[in-house]
Structure formats: C-alpha cells, structure tokens
C-alpha positions as CSV (number, residue, x, y, z in Angstrom):
1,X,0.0,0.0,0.0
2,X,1.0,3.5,-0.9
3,X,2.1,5.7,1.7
4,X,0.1,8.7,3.6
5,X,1.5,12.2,2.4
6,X,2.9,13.1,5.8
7,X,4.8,9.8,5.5
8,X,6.3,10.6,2.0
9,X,7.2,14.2,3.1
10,X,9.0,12.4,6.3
11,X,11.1,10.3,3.8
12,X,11.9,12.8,1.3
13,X,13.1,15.3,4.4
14,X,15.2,12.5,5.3
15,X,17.3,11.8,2.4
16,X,20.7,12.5,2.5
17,X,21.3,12.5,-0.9
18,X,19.5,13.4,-4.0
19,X,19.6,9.9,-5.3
20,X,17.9,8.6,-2.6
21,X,15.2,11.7,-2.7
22,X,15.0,10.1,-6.5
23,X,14.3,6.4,-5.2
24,X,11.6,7.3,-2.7
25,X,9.9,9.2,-5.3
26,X,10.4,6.9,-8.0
27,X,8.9,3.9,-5.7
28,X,6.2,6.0,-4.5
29,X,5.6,7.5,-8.5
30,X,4.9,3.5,-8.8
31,X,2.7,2.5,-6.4
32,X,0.7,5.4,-7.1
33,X,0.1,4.2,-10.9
34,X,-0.4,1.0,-9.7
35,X,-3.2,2.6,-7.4
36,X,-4.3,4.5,-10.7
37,X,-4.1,1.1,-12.9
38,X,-6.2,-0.8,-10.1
39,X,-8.9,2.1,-9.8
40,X,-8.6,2.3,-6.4
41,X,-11.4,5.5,-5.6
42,X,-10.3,5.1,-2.1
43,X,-7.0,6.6,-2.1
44,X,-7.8,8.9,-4.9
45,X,-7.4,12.5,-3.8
46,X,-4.4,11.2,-1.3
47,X,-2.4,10.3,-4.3
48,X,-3.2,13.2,-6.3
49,X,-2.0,15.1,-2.8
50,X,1.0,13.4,-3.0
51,X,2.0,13.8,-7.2
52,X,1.1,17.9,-5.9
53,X,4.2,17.4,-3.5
54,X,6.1,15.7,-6.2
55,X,5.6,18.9,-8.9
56,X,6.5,20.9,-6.2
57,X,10.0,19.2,-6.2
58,X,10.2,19.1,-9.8
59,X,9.2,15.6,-11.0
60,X,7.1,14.8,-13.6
61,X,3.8,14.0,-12.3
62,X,1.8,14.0,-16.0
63,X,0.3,10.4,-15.3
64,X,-1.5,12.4,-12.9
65,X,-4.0,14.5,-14.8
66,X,-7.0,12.3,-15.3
67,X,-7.0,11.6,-11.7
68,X,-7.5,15.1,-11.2
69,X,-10.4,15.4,-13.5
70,X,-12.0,12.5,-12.0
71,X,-11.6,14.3,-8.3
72,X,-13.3,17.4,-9.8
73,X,-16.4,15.1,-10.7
74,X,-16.4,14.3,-7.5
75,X,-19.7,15.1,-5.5
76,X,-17.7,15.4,-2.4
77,X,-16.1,18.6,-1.0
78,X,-12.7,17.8,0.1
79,X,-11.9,15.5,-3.1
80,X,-13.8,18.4,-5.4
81,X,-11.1,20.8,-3.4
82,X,-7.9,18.5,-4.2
83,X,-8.7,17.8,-7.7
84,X,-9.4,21.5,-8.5
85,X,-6.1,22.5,-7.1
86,X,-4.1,19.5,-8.7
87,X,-5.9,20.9,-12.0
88,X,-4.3,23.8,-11.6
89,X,-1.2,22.7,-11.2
90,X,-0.6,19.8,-12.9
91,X,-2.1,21.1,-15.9
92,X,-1.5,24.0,-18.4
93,X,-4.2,25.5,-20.8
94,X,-2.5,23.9,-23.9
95,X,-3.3,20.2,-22.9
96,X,-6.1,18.5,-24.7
97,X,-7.7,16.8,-21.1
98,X,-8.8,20.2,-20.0
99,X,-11.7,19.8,-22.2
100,X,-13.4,17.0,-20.6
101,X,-13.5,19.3,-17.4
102,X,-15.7,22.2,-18.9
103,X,-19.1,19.8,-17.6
104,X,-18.1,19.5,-14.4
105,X,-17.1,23.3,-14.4
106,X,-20.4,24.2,-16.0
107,X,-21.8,22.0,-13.1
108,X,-20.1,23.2,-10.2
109,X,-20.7,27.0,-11.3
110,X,-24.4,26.1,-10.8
111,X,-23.9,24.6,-7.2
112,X,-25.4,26.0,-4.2
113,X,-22.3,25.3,-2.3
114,X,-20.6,28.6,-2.5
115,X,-17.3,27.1,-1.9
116,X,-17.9,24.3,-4.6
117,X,-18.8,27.8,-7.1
118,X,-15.7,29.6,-5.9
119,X,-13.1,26.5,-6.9
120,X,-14.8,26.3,-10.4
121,X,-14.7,30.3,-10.7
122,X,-10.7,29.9,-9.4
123,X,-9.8,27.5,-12.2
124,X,-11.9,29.2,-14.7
125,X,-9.6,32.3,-14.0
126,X,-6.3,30.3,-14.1
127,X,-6.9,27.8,-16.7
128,X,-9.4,28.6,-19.3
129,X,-8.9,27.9,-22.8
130,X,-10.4,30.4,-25.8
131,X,-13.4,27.4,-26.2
132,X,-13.9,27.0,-22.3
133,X,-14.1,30.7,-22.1
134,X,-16.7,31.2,-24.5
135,X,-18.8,28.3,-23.4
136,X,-18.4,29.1,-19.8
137,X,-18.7,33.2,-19.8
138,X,-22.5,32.5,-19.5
139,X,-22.0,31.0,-16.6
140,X,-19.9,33.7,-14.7
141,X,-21.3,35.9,-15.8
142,X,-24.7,35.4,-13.6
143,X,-22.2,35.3,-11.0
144,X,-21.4,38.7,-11.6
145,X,-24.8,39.5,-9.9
146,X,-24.4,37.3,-7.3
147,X,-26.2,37.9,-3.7
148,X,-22.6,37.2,-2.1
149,X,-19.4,39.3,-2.4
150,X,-17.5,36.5,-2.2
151,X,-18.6,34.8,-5.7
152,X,-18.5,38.5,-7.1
153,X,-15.0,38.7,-6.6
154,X,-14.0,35.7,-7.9
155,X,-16.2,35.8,-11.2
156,X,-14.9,39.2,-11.9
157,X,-11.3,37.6,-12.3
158,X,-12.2,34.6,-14.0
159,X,-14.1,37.2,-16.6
160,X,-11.1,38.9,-16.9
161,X,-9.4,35.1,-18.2
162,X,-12.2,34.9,-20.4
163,X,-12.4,37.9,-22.2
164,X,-8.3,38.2,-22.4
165,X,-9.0,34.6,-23.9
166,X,-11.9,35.7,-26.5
167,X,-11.5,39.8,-27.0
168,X,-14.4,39.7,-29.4
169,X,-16.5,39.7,-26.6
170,X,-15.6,42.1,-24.3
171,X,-18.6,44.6,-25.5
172,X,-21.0,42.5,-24.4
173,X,-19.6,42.8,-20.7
174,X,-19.2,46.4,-20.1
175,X,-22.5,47.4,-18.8
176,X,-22.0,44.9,-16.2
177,X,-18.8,45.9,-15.6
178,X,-19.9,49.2,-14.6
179,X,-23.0,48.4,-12.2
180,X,-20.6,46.6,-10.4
181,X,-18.2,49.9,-9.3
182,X,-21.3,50.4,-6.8
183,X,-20.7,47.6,-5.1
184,X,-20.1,47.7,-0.9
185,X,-17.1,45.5,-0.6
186,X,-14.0,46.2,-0.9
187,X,-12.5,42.9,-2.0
188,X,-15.7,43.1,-5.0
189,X,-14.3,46.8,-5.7
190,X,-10.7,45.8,-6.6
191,X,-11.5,42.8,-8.5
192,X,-13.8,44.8,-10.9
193,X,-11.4,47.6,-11.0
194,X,-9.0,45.0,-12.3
195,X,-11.5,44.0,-14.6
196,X,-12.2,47.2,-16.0
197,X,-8.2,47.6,-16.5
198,X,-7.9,44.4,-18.2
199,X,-10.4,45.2,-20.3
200,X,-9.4,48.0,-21.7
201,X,-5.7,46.8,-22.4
202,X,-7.7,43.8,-24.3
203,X,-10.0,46.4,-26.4
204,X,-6.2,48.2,-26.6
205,X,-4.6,44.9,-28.3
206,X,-7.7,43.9,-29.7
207,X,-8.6,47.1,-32.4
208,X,-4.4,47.1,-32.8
209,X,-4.4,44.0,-33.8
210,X,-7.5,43.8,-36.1
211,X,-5.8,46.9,-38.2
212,X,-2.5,44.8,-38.4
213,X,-0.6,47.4,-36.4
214,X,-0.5,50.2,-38.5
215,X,-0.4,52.4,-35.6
216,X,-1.8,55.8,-36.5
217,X,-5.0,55.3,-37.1
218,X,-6.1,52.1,-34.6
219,X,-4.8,54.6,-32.1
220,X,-7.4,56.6,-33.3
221,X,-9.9,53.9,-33.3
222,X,-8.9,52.8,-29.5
223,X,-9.7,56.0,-28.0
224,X,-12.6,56.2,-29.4
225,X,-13.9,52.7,-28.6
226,X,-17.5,51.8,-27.5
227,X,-15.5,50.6,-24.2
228,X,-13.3,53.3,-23.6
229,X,-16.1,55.7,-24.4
230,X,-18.6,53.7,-21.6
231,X,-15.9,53.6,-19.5
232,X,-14.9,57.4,-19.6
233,X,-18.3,58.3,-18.1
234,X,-17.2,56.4,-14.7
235,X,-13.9,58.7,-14.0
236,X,-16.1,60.5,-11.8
237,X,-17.3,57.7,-9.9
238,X,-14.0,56.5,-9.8
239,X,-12.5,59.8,-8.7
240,X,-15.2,59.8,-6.2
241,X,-14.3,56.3,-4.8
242,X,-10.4,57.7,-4.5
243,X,-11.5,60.3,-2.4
244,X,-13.5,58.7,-0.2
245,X,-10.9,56.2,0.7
246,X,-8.5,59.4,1.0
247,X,-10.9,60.6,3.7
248,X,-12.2,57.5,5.5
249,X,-11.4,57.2,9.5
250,X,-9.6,54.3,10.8
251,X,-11.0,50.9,9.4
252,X,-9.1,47.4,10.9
253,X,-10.5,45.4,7.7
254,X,-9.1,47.7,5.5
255,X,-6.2,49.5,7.0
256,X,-2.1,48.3,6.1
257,X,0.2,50.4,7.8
258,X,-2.1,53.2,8.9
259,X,-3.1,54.0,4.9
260,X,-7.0,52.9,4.1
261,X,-6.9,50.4,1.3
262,X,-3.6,50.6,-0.2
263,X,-4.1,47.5,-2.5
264,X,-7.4,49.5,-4.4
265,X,-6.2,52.9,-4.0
266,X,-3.1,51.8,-6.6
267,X,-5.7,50.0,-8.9
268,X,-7.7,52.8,-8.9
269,X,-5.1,55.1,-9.9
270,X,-4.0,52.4,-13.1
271,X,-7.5,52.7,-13.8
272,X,-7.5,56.4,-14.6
273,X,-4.1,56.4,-15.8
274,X,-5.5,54.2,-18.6
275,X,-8.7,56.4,-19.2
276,X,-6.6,59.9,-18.8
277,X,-4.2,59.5,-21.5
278,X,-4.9,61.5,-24.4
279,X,-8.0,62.8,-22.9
280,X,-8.1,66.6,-21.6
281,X,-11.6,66.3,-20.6
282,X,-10.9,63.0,-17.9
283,X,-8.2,64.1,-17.2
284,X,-9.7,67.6,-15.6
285,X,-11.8,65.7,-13.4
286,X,-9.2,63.7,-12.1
287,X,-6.3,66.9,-11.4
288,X,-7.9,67.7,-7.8
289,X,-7.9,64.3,-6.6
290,X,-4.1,63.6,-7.4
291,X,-2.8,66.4,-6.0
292,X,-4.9,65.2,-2.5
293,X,-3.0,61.8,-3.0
294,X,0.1,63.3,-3.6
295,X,0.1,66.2,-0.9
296,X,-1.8,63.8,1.5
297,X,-0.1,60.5,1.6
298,X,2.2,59.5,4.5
299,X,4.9,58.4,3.0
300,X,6.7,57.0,6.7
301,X,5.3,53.5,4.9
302,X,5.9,51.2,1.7
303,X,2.0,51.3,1.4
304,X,2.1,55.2,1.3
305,X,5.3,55.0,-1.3
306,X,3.5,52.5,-3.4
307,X,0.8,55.0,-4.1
308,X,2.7,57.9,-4.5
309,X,4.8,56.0,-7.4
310,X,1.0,55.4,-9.0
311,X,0.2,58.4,-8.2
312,X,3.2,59.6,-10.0
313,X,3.1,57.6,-13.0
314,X,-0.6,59.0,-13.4
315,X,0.3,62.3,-13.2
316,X,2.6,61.7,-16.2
317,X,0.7,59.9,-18.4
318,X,-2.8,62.2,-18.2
319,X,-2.9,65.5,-19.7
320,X,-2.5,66.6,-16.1
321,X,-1.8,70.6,-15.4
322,X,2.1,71.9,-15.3
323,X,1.8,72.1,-11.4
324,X,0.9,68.8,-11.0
325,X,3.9,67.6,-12.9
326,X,6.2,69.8,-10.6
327,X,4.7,67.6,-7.3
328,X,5.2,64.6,-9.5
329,X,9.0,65.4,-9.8
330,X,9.1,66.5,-6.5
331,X,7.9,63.2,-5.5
332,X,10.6,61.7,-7.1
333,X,13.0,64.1,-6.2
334,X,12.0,63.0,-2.0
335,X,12.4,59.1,-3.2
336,X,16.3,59.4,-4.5
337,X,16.8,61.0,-1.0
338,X,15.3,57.9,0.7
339,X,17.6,55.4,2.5
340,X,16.2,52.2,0.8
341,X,17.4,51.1,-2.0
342,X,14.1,49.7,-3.6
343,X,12.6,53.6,-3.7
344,X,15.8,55.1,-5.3
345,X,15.6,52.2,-8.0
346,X,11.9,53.0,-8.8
347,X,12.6,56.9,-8.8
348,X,15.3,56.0,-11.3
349,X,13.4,54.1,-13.2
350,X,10.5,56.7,-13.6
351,X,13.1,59.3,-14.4
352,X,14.2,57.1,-16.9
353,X,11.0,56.4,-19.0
C-alpha cells in the first residue's frame, strides 16, 4: 500500500542525498500508478495530494491528470477541493484533457455550495482555454450578480481570463462591468477595478491587432472605442471612490500600515491612468484628486510610497496641469533622497522612462 503524504514528506526530508530523494519518489511515482491502474477510488485524492508534492519538487507527475479530472467530478467537498487544485497545477491551458473538465465546471458554477462555485470560478480564471471561455462566460457571468461578495469577486477575475481569452467579446460585458463599481465591498471593488483595467488593455490589443498594427490610425480607433467611451463616463465615480478612501477614519478590515486600502487605491489610480491618457476632458476631473494623493499620503510607509509612485506615474501619463507635474518630480525628487534602496531604483526608473 501506498504511503500517507505526511509519511512521504517524512522520507523525502530525510534523504541524504539526491539519489535517494529520487528512489523514494520513484517507488512511490509506482505505487501510485499502480493505485491509478487498479482504480482504487479510495486513495484517490491522497495520491493526487502526494504527485502535488512531487511537482512541487520538480518531477514529472503528467500520469497524474486524469485523476484530477475524476476528483473534480467528484460530488464530495474535500476530493472536489484536491482535484481542482491538482488541475491547476498539474495542468497548463495547452493540454487537450482540459476539455473534458468544462461539464463539471459548468456543473459546479451552478452549485449552491458557495465554496464548490468559488473552486470552479478559481480554475476558470487560471486555466481557461479560448473554447472553455466562450462556453463558460455565460455561466460567470450570472455570477457577476451574485447575492454574495465572495462569488463576485471571484467571477470578476475569472471574466477577466475569459475575455483576455476571447476579445471579441468584451462589448458584451461592459455594462455589467460598470454596475458593479457600486458595489459595498471592498474585496468586489478591486476585482472589478482590475477587470475594468484588463479590459481596456484587451480592447487596446484587440482594435491594434485587427488593423495589423498600422499604428496611427487604430490609435485613433482605440480612443474612441465603445468601451473606452462607456468607461470614460465612470472617472467621476472613480475619482469619487479615490476620495472617499483618502478621507475615510480608521478601518481594521481595510487598514495596512495606517493607509486605508492601499491594495485598491493603486488600482484605482492604473485605472484612470488608462482612461486619462490622451483625454483633456478625464483628465480635468481627475487633477484635484491627485494632487490630494500626492500632498496627503504618509509616506513613513511602503504602502504610502507605493501609491505615490502610482500616483506619479498618473500624473505623467494624463494630460494633467504643469503644477501637477512639478509635485510629481518633486515626489521623485524626495524618493532618491530615501535610504532604501528599492525607492531610489523605482525613482530612477521613472526618471528614466
């Protein structure tokens, strides 16, 4: 019989050499086809548990992958939760057995298990193919409207897979992109803020690509997409949202280092440095607000640094007034004078671009 995985982890800590690491794998790798050859359901999702520790060392565990699929057709929990995470590990997006998985996705995205929903959503975002995407965007997308934050979230990164995967379809998502910057929570907030970002570097790619990169005039064409336009109307909203964090007391759940919300402040500010550039108009409405973050942001911490070098790289790339570039230098001008090392690097850095 096949050992448990504490057992195997005991073994390989106590090799001595790497040829004996390689034996004890190599007997166990045996057994565990064996146990794969002999269907043995019992031991399923503690082998698959083990050939996880094995990829983590660097063997090849390919033999593997069907057992994975089989654990994610699981109706239990626990061996639902193993073969998920061994499918995203074991497997890559270019291997043919990811297809027979899209059923059980499609199933598990209609449980009423939330945690069952959230492991299909999870793979979805770290696995799906151009074909999965389209015949599983459906699916998340309902999600997107979702009673509980915690689906929310994770559908609004497994849309961002799919539409990176199928671009043609990224129209069809925007106006529920943008009932969603309304939401409450604040793990919902930055997930659809990263949406919104990834989707307008897609439409970006998408129009340059579909005029064969003749620049000029796809340029053209990008910043006056249906999505960029939609999006444009939000900047206020967004702009509001900034400020609002900028101003909010003292929250535990969302405090790092005495700065609310680091983590969606700095998405935020990607966000409008995408939908600022080459737009005088956006760009207006978001002046007032960086100047708050840049005159207003303790910079005693890395969170407060890591905003003001968004905040800086903002400034630069929106048609933002002359005075606002001066703070932005300025800014950079106090980071070469910092002690760490890792601040004068990314000053440098900005200088240089």
């Amino acid at each position: 019989m096949s050992l448990k995985l504490r057992d195997l982890i005991r073994q390989v800590r106590a090799c001595k050499t790497a040829a004996e690491e390689r034996a004890v794998i190599a007997k166990e790798s045996a057994m565990i086809r064996t146990a794969i050859r002999e269907e043995q359901e019992h031991y399923r999702h503690r082998n698959v548990a083990k050939l996880l520790f094995m990829h983590m060392l660097g063997y090849p565990t390919h033999f593997g992958q069907l057992e994975c699929m089989k654990l994610v057709a699981s109706p239990h929990f626990p061996e639902k939760r193993i073969g998920y995470l061994g499918m995203m590990l074991l497997l890559s997006e270019q291997q043919e057995v990811l297809m027979l998985a899209t059923n059980s996705l499609k199933n598990d995205l209609n449980s009423s298990n939330k945690f069952i929903a959230g492991l299909a959503l999870a793979a979805i975002g770290n696995l799906a193919t151009p074909d999965m995407s389209r015949d599983l965007a459906p699916e998340v997308d309902k999600h997107l409207s979702n009673s509980n934050p915690y689906l929310r979230k994770k559908a609004c990164l497994a849309m961002a897979r799919c539409l990176r995967k199928c671009p043609d379809m990224v129209e069809d998502f925007v106006e529920r992109v943008v009932g969603l910057l309304n939401d409450r929570s604040h793990g919902v907030l930055i997930t659809v803020v990263q949406l919104m970002t990834q989707v307008l570097v897609i439409d970006r790619e998408y129009i340059l690509e579909e005029g064969g990169g003749q620049y000029d005039g796809e340029e053209d064409a990008y910043y006056e997409s249906p999505t960029r336009t939609a999006f444009l109307k939000l900047v206020p909203s967004l702009v509001k949202l900034l400020r609002n964090l900028l101003s909010m007391g003292y929250s535990p759940d969302h405090d790092v280092g005495g700065i609310s919300d680091p983590f969606l402040q700095v998405q935020i500010l990607t966000l409008l440095r995408l939908l600022g550039a080459n737009d005088v108009k956006a760009s207006e409405e978001m002046n007032d607000v960086l100047a708050q973050v840049a005159t207003n942001t303790e910079t005693s911490k890395n969170a407060g640094n890591a905003i003001l070098y968004e905040c800086v790289q903002t400034i630069m790339a929106v048609e933002s007034d002359d005075g606002l570039r001066v703070l932005a230098v300025n800014i950079l001008g106090r980071f070469l004078l910092n002690r760490d090392n890792n601040i004068r690097y990314v000053a440098l850095n900005t200088l240089a671009k």
